[in-house]
C-alpha positions as CSV (number, residue, x, y, z in Angstrom):
1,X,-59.5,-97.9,79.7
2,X,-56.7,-100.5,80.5
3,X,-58.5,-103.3,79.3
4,X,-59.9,-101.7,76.3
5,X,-56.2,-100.9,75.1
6,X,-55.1,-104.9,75.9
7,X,-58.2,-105.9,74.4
8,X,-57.4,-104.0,71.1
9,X,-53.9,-104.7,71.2
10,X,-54.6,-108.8,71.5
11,X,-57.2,-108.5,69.0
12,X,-54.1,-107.6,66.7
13,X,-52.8,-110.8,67.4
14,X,-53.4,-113.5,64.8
15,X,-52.1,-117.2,64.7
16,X,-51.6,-117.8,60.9
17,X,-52.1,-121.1,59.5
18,X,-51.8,-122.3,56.0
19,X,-55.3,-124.1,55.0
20,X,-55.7,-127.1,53.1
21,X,-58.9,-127.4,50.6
22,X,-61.0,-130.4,50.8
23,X,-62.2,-129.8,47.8
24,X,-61.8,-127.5,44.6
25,X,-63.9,-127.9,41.2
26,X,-63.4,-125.3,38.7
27,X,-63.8,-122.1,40.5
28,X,-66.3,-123.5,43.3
29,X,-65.7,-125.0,46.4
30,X,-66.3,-125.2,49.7
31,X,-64.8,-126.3,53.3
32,X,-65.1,-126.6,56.9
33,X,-62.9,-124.5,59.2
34,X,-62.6,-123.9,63.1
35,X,-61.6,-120.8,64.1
36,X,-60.6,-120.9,68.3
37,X,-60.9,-117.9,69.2
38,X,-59.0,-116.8,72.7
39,X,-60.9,-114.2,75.3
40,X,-58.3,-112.9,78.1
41,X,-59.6,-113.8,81.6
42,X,-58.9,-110.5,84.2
43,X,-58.7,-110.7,88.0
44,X,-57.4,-107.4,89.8
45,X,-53.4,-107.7,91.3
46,X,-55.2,-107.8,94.9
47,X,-56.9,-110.6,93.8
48,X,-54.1,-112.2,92.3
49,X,-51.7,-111.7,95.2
50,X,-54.2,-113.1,97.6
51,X,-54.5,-116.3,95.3
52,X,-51.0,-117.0,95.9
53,X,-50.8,-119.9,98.3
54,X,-51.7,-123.3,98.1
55,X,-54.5,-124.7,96.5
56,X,-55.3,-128.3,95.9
57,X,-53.3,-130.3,93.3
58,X,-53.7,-129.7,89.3
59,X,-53.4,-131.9,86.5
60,X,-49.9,-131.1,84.4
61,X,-50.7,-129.0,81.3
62,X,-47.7,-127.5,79.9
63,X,-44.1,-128.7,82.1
64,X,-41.5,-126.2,82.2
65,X,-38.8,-125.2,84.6
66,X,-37.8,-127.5,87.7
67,X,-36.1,-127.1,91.1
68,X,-35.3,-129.7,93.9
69,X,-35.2,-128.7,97.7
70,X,-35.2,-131.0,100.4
71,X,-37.9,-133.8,100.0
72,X,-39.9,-131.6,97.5
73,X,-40.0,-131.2,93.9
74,X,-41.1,-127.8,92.5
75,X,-42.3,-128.0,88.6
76,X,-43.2,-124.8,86.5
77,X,-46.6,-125.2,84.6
78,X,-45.8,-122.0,82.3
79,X,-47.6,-118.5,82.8
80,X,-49.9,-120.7,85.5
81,X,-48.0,-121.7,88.7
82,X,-45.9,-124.2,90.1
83,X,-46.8,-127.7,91.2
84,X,-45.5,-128.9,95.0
85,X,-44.8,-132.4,94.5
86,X,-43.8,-134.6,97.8
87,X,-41.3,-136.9,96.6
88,X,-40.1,-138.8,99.7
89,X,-40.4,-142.1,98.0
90,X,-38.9,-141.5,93.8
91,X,-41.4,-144.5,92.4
92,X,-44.8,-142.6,93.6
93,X,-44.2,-138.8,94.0
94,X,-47.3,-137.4,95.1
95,X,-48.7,-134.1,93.8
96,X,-49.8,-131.6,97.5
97,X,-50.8,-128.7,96.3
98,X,-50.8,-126.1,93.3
99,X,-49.3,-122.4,93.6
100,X,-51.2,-120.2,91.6
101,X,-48.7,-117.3,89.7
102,X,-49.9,-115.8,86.4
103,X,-46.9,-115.4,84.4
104,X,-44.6,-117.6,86.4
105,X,-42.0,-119.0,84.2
106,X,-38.6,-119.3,86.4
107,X,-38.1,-120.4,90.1
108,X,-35.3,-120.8,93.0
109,X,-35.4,-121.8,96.3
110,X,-33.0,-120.6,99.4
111,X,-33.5,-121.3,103.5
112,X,-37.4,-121.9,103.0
113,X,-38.0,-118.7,100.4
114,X,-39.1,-119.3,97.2
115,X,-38.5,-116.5,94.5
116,X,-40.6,-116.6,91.4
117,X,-41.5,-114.2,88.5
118,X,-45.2,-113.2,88.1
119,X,-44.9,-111.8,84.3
120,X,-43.0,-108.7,85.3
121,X,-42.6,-109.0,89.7
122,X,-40.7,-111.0,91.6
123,X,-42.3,-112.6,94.3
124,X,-40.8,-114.1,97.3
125,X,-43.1,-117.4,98.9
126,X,-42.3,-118.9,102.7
127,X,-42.4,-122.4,101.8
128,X,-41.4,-123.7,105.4
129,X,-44.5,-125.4,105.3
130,X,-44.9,-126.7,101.9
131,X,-48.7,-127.5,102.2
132,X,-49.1,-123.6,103.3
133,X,-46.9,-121.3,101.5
134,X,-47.1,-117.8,102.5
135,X,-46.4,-114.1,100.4
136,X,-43.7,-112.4,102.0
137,X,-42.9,-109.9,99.3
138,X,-43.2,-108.4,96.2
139,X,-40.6,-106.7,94.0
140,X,-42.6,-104.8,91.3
141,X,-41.4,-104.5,87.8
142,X,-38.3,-106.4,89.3
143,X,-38.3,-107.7,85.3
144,X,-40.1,-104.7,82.8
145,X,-39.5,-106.9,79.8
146,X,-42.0,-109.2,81.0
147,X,-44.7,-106.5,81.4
148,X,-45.2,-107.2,77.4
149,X,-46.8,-110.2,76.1
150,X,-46.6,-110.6,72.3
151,X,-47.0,-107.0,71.9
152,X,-49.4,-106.3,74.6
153,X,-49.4,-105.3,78.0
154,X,-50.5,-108.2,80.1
155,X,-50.3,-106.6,84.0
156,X,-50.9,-103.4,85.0
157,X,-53.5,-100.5,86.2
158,X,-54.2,-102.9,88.7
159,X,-55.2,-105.7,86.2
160,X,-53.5,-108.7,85.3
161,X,-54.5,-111.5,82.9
162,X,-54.5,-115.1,84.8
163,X,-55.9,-117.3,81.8
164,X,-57.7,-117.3,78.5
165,X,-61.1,-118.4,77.7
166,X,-61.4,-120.3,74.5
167,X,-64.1,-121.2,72.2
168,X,-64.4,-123.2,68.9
169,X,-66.2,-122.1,66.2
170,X,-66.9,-124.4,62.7
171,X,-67.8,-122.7,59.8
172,X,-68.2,-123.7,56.3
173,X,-66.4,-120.9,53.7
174,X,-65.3,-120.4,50.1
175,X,-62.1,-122.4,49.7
176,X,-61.3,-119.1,48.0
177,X,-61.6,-117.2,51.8
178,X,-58.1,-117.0,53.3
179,X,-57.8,-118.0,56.9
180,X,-55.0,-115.5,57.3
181,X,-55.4,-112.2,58.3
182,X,-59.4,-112.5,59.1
183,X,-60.7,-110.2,61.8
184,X,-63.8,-111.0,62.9
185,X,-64.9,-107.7,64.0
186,X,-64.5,-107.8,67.5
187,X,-60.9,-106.7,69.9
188,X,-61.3,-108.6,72.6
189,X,-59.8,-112.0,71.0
190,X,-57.7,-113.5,68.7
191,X,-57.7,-116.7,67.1
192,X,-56.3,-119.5,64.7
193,X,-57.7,-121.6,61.7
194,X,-57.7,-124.9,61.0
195,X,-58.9,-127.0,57.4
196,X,-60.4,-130.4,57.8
197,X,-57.0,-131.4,57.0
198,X,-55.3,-129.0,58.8
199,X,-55.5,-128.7,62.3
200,X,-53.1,-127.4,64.9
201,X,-53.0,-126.4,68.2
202,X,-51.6,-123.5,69.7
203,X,-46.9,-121.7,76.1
204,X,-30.3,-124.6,102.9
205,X,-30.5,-124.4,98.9
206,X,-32.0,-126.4,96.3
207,X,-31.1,-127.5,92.9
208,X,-32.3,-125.9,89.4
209,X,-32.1,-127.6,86.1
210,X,-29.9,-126.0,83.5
211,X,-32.8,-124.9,81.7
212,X,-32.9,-122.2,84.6
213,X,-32.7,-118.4,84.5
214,X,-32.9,-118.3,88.0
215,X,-29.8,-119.4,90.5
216,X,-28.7,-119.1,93.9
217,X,-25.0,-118.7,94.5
218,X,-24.0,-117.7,98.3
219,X,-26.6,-114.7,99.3
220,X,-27.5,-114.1,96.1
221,X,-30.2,-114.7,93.7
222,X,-29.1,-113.8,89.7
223,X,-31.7,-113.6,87.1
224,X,-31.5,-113.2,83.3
225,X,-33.6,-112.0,81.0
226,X,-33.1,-111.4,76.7
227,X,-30.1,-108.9,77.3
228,X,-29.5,-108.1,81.4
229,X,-28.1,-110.2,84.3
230,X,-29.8,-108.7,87.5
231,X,-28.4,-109.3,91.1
232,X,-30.8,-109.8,94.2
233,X,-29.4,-109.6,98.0
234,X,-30.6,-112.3,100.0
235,X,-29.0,-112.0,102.7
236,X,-32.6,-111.7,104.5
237,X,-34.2,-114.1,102.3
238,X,-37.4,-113.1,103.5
239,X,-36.9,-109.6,102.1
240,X,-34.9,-110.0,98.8
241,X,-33.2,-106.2,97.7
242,X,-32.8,-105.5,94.3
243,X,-28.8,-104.6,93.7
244,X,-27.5,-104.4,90.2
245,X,-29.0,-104.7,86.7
246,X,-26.3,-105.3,84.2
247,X,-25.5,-105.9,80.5
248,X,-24.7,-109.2,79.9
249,X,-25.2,-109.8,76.6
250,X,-27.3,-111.4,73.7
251,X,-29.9,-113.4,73.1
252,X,-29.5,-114.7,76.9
253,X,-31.2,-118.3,77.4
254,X,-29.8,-119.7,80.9
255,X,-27.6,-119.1,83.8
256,X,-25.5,-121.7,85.9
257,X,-23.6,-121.4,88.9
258,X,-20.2,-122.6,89.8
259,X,-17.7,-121.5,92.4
260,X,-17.4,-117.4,91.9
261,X,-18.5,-118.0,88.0
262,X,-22.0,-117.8,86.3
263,X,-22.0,-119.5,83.3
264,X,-24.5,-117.8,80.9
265,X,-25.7,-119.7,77.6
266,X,-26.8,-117.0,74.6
267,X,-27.6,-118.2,71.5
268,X,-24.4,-116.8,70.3
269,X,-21.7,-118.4,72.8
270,X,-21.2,-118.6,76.5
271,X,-20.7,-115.9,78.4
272,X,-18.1,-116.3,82.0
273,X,-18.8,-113.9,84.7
274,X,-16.8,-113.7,87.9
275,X,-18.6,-113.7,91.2
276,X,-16.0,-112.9,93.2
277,X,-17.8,-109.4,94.0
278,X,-21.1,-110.9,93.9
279,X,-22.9,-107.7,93.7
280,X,-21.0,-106.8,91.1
281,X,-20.5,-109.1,88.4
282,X,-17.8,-109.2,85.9
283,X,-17.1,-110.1,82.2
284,X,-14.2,-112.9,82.6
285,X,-14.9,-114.5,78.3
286,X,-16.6,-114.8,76.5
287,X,-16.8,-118.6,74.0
288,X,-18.6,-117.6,70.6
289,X,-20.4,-120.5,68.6
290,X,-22.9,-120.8,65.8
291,X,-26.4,-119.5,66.4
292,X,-28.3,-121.9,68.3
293,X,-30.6,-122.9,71.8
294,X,-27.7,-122.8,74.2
295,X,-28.0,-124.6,77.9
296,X,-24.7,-125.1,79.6
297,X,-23.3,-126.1,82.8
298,X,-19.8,-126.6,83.6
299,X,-17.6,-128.5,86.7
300,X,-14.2,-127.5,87.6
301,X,-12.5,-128.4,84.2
302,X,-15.0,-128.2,81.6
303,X,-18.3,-126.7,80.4
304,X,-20.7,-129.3,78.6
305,X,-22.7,-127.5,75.8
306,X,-25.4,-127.9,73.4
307,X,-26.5,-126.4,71.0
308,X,-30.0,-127.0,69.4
309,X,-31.0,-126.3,65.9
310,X,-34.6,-125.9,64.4
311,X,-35.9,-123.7,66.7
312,X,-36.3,-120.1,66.8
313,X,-32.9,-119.9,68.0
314,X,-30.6,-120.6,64.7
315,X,-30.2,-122.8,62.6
316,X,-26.8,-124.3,63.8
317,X,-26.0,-128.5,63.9
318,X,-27.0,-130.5,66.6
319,X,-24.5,-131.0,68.8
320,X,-22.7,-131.0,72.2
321,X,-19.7,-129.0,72.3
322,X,-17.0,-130.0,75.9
323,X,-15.0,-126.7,76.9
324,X,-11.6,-126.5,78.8
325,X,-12.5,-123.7,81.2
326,X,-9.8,-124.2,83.6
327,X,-8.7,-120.5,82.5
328,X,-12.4,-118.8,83.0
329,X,-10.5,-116.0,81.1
330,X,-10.0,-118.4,78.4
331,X,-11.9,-120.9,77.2
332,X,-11.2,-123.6,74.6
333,X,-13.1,-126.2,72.5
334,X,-12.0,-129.5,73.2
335,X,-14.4,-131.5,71.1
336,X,-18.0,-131.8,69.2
337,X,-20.1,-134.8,69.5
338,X,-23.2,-135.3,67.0
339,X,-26.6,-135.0,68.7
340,X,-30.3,-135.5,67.8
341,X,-31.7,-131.9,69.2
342,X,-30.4,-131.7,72.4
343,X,-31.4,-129.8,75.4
344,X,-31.0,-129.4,79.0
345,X,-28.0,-131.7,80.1
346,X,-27.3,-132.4,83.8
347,X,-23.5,-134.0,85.6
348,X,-22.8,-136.1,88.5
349,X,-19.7,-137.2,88.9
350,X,-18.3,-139.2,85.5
351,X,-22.0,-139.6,84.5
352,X,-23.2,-136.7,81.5
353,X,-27.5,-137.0,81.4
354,X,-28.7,-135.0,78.0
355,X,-31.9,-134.8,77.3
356,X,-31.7,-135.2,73.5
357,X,-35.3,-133.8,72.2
358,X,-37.7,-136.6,70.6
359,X,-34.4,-139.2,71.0
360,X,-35.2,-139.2,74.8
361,X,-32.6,-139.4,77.1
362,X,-28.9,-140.3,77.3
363,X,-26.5,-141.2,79.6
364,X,-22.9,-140.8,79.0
365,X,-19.4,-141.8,80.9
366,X,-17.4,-138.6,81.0
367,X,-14.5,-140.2,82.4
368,X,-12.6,-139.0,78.9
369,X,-14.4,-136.2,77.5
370,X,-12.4,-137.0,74.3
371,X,-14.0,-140.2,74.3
372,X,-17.4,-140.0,75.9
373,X,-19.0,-143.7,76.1
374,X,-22.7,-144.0,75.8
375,X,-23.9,-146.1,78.8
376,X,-27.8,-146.2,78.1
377,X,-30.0,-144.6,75.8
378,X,-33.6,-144.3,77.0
379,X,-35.9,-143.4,73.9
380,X,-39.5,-142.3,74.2
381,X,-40.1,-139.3,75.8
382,X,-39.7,-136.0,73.8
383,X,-37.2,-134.5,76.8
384,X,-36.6,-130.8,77.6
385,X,-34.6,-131.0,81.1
386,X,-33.1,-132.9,84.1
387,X,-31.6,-132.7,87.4
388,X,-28.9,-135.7,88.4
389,X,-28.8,-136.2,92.2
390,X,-27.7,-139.0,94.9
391,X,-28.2,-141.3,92.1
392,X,-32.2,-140.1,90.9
393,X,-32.6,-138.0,87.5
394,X,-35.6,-135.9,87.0
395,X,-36.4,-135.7,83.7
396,X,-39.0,-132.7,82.4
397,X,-40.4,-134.2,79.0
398,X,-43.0,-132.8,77.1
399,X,-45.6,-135.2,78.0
400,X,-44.7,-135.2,81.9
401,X,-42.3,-135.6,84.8
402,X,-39.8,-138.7,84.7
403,X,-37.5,-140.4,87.7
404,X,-34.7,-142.5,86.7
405,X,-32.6,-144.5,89.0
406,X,-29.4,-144.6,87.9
407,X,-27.5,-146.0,90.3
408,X,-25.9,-148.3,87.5
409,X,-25.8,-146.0,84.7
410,X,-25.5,-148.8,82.4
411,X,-28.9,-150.1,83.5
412,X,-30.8,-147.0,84.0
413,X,-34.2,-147.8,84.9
414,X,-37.6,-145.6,84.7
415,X,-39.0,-145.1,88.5
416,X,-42.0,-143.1,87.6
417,X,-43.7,-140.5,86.0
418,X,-46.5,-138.0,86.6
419,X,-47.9,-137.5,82.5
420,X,-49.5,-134.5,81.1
421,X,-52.9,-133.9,81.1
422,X,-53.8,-134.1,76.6
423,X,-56.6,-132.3,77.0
């Protein structure tokens, strides 16, 4: 009965896309079109929960979120698991193994545990051995918003989708036929058109990237969702306990951690909450700016921002804004610089790394943030986040993973890179 309903409900779910004809005379004409059409793949939770552990290496498909521990790099491949990647020599990182979690979008990493989401669970991994990670717990419904997938339930009655099976299909139709809004008769898929001219394709502690909306500050682990910062004892890391669920604004994008402070980025402002209880976090300020994709992170004088316009986010300018948050209870724009579409942004020391969309990535002395001094501007890769540590940056780009050394800043110099597989 479950899958009936999920079925119907992503049968409702269509990928509109504007056709182009090839050719029109009078009233009569004719074109080819490919309809890909989408099948959910089900395996039951037991099954899923047993598939958690290391299996061989995969090919990069779709790069997301990325966490450092020890000699290990751990990348999110979105809704399909994380990659273990040894990097114990920077210029050949060698890919181990491939952890298999539906759903898994965010990760952190504390004394050996890992804690990921699996769509709406957290689940906590013993990576002590990083070639044979181990289950130690499950949190169900740890995050309910993530039960919902586009409108549809995607886990549940003991079910769980882990992939989608797709299938072209080429057709030749009246020009006058509308590739928007066609159902095709059958609930258990959902699809999107493409003209011969039109064709487009459908998404003891470490260190997270500032794309995270996972952190680890002391014995905690904080999560944030859309609205809601949620609190996690760790304590026993092996046995993470659920302690607080609070309101924490708007449109929530990312969390950092510094000192007793989380810094939360919305697409509204930043939001400043004091740790100093850390089961109990509190509202310090809140900095408001124009609508946009938000990242921040912050040292002991200021918070770096940028905002990112053209997305779903807002529509606000490109730009980075630098914050005086010396008083977390009130914060105070210091200065705007002009960016190209910037995104995650990492510090080390006087050095500012932003990834700055399809303009690559940039590297910036902070000595004076009133007068930030470009140092080296690497172009190519369309970037999305990076981690800046004992003198390596990783850099997540849409086509793959990238290592920079940039142990002279001014020379900044590609190490290498692990690309996407673009099929």
């Amino acid at each position: 009965m479950y899958q009936k309903l999920t079925a119907r409900l992503a049968g409702l779910i269509l990928l509109a896309i504007t056709l182009v004809p090839t050719a029109c005379i009078k009233d009569k004409c004719s074109e080819e079109r490919t309809y890909t059409f989408y099948t959910p793949v089900y395996k039951s939770k037991t099954e899923v929960l047993a598939s958690i552990k290391n299996n061989p290496a995969k090919e990069i498909e779709n790069p997301g979120k990325i966490y450092i521990y020890n000699k290990y790099i751990f990348l999110n491949d979105r809704d399909r698991g994380i990659h273990v990647i040894d990097n114990s020599n920077p210029s050949s990182p060698n890919p181990i193994a491939f952890i298999d979690i539906p759903g898994n979008m965010d990760l952190a990493v504390s004394e050996n545990i890992m804690y990921a989401d699996m769509y709406g669970d957290l689940v906590a991994l013993d990576i002590s051995d990083p070639k044979n990670v181990k289950l130690v717990k499950i949190i169900e419904s740890a995050f309910p918003e993530r039960q919902w997938l586009n409108g549809f339930f995607i886990s549940g009655n003991g079910q769980m989708i882990v992939a989608w099976n797709k299938k072209d299909t080429t057709v030749t139709e009246s020009c006058r036929t509308s590739g928007v809004g066609i159902f095709t008769g059958r609930h258990d898929v959902f699809f999107q058109a493409s003209g011969t001219k039109s064709n487009v394709s459908v998404s003891p502690v470490g260190m997270g990237g500032s794309m995270a909306r996972f952190t680890i500050a002391g014995n905690y682990l904080y999560t944030v969702d859309n609205h809601s910062l949620k609190c996690f004892s760790i304590s026993d890391p092996a046995n993470p306990v659920k302690k607080n669920d609070i309101m924490a604004g708007f449109d929530i994008e990312t969390i950092y951690p510094f000192k007793d402070a989380l810094f939360i980025g919305t697409m509204g402002g930043m939001n400043i909450f004091d740790i100093t209880n850390p089961e109990s976090p509190v509202l310090k300020s809140n900095f408001v700016h124009a609508r946009a994709c938000d990242p921040v992170i912050a040292d002991d004088k200021h918070a770096f921002v940028t905002l990112r316009a053209g997305t779903t986010c807002g529509p606000a300018t490109n730009e980075l804004l630098v914050i005086n948050v010396q008083n977390l209870g009130s914060p105070v724009l210091l200065k705007k610089y002009p960016m190209t579409n910037p995104a995650g942004l990492a510090k080390d020391g006087n050095l500012l790394l932003i990834c700055d969309g399809n303009a690559g990535l940039k590297a910036y002395s902070a000595k004076d943030v009133m007068d930030l001094q470009l140092l080296k501007h690497s172009s190519g890769p369309e970037t999305y986040d990076v981690i800046a540590m004992n003198g390596i940056a990783l850099v997540v780009a849409k086509d793959g993973l990238y290592q920079y050394d940039y142990t002279d800043p001014a020379d900044m110099r590609l190490l290498s890179k692990l690309a996407v597989n673009k099929q």
